[in-house]
Each structure stands twice: as C-alpha cells, then as structure tokens.
N, C-alpha and C positions, 0 to 999 in steps of 0.2 A: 601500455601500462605493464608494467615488472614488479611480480609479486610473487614470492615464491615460502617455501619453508622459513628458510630464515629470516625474513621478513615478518613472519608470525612470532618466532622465539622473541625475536627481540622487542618486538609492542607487547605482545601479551600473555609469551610463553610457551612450555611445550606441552599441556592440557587441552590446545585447540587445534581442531580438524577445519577445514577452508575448501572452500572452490573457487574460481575465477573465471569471470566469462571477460576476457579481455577487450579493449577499448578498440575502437577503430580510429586516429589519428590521435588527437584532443579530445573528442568526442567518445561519450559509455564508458562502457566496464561498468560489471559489477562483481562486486568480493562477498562470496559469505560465508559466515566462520563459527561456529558452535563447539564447545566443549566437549570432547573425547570421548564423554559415558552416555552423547545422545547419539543412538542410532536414528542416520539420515542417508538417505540414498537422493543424488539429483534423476530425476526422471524428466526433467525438460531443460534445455540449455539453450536461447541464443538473444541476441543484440539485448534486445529490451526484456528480458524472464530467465530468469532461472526458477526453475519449478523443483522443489523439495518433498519427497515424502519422511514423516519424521516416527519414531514408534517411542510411547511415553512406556515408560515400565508398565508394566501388565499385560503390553501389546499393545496397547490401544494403538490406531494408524492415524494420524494426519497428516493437513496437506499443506505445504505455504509457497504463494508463488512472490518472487521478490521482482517487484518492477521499475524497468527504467524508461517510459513510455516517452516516444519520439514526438517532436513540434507537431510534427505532420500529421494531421488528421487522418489520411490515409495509411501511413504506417503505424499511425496508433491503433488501427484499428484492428491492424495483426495482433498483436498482443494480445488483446482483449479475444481474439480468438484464442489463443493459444491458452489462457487458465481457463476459458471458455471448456477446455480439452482435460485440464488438470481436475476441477470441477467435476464433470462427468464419474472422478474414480471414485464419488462418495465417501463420506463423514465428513469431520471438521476442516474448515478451509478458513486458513490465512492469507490475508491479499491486502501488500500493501507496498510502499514506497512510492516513488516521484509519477504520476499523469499527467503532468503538463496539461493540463484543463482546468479553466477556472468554471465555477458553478454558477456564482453570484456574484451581486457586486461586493455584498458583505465579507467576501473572499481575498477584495483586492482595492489596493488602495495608491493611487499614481497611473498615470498616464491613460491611456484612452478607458473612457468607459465602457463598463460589459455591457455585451450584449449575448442574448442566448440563441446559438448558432449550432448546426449540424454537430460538432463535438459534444454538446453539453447532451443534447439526445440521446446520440451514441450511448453517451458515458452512462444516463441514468437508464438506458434499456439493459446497460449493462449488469448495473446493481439490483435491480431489480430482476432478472433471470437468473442471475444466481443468488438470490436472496437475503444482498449482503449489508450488515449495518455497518455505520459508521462509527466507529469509538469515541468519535470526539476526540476533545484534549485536554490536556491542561497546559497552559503555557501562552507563549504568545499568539494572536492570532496566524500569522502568515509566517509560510514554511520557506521562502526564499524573498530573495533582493536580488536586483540586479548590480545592488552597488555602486550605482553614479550619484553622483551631489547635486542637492537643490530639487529643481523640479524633475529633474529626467528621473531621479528615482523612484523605482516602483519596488510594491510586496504585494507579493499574491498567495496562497495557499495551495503547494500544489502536489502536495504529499498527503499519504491519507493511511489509515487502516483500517481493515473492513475484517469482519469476521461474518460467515453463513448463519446460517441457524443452526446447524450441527457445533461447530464453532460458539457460540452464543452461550449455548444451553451447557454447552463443554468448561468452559473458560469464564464463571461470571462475575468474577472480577477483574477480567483486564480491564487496564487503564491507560492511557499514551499520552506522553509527557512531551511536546517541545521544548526540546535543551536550547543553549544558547550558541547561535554558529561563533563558529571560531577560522578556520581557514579556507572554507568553503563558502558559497551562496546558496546556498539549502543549511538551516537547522539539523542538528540528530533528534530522531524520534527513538524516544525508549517504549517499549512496550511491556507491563510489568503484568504478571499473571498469580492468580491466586487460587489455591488449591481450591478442587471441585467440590460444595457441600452437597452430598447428597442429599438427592431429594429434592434440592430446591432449583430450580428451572428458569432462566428468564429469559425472557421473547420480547429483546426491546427493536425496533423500527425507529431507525435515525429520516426524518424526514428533509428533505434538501428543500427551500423556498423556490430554487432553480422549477423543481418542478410543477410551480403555478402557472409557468408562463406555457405550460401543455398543455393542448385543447382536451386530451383524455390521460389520464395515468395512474397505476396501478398498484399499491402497497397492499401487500398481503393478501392477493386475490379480490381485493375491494375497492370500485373504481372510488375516487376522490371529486370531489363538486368544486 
C-alpha cells in the first residue's frame, strides 16, 4: 500500500497530518489522518494498532488505539495485548475499529450459526479489564459483507467503538454512526464528539447478551446471575 503526502493533498488537503502502518501483500494497513492543530504523537505502531497519544487544548492527554485485528484468534490476541499496554498510560482511552469477533447471533446474519467460542471470552475479558463501553450506533446493524449473492452472503458486525470510563465521563456525548460502504466490505464509522458539560458525569455500561452464556462475569466489579 502507497500513501504518501500527496496522496493526502489531493483527497483532503494540505490541513492534515497522517501516519501509515503499511499493508503486508493484500492484506492490513492502516492510515490515520487528523487535522494539523491536533497535537498527536504515535506511541505504538505495528500489523494490527496504531496506538496515538492526542493532547485537547488545555493539555488535557488522551489515548486512542486504531485496530485492525487478525482472523486468528491467536494473533488477535497480540493486539489486545498491545492497548492492553497503551491502557496502562492513564485517562481517556479510545479503542475502536475492525476485531474480527462476532459476539452474538444478533451480530450476524448468513451463514453458519454463532456460537460462543474462546474468542468471544477473550474479547469480553478484554472489555471488561479495561473498563470499556460500547457506543453503540446509529445506522445499520452490521459493519461488513462478504459480498457474494444469494445464500453465501453473510453480515456480521465487526467493527466497534469503546471508550474507558475516563473516556466516558470525558466525552458524553459521543455518538458512532454507520455510513454506507461504498468501495470497501466494512462500512465508515463516524465518531462525533460533543463538548464536555461540566459537571455532568455519565457512567453508562454497554452490556453484551454474549455474556450470558458465561458461567461467572463481571460489570463494574458486580458479579451478574
């Protein structure tokens, strides 16, 4: 994948700053690109994360890690280490794009039925140690296709955005829209933010139905029945 300065001018101009963690054949790559007057430093870079620290006017620091998580259960599970690390630097954390993990059935619709398997574990021990909700959406339910006709096709959701509790109480009006794909097999997710009101605080807990089918599991330091 070839993506360079002018590559940026000409989609979107010369107001935006970029990174690139380049593709391995066909496969990965990720680009990310923000406006000139946001100070961002990448603090983790490889296959599947780019890890960004971001500083809002005033100072304030956050964190966002951008993910392209692998089929593999086993290399997905790097990943998950690796904001695991980003995590650690405290305040607000951003954690979102493609995981390739369906949760539920409610998630996915064609071809074989879910079932809840070592990935889906993983994944919700994940969200749960670092303490991350789910935005929801607005839009349609599932964030890709495979794109084949008739029965072979399937849609599964398999994009997401998560904000911490630092994140949460920071940002309480974000929102995340599923746009409509256009030359891809994943949708854009927009993520729209609205200025902080002081003062007011919210501590919402996105709960996954995934997590019924665990014999113990833990929201907010409270086992669940």
């Amino acid at each position: 994948m070839k993506f360079d300065r002018k590559d940026v001018d000409r989609l979107l101009g010369r107001n935006w700053n970029f990174f690139v963690q380049p593709s391995v054949g066909l496969s990965g790559g990720i680009i990310v690109l923000w406006r000139d007057w946001v100070k961002v430093k990448v603090v983790h870079s490889s296959r599947q994360m780019v890890g960004l620290q971001l500083e809002q006017m005033g100072g304030k620091i956050w964190h966002c890690c951008c993910i392209y998580a692998s089929k593999e259960t086993a290399t997905r599970r790097i990943v998950l280490q690796q904001a695991r690390k980003i995590a650690e630097l405290g305040g607000p954390l951003l954690v979102a794009g493609d995981f390739n993990v369906v949760m539920s059935q409610e998630e996915k619709k064609g071809g074989k039925k879910f079932s809840y398997g070592p990935a889906q574990d993983e994944f919700s021990d994940f969200i749960q140690e670092l303490q991350l909700c789910d935005l929801g959406f607005i839009g349609n339910r599932y964030t890709w296709c495979n794109n084949k006709d008739g029965l072979a096709r399937i849609y599964e959701r398999l994009d997401r955005v998560f904000l911490n509790v630092d994140g949460v109480s920071e940002f309480t009006g974000a929102t995340v829209y599923h746009l409509t794909r256009l030359g891809s097999d994943h949708c854009p997710l927009l993520i729209q933010f609205s200025k902080l009101e002081l003062g007011c605080i919210s501590r919402r807990t996105q709960f996954e139905n995934a997590w019924l089918h665990r014999p113990q599991t833990r929201c907010g330091g409270n086992k669940m029945a």
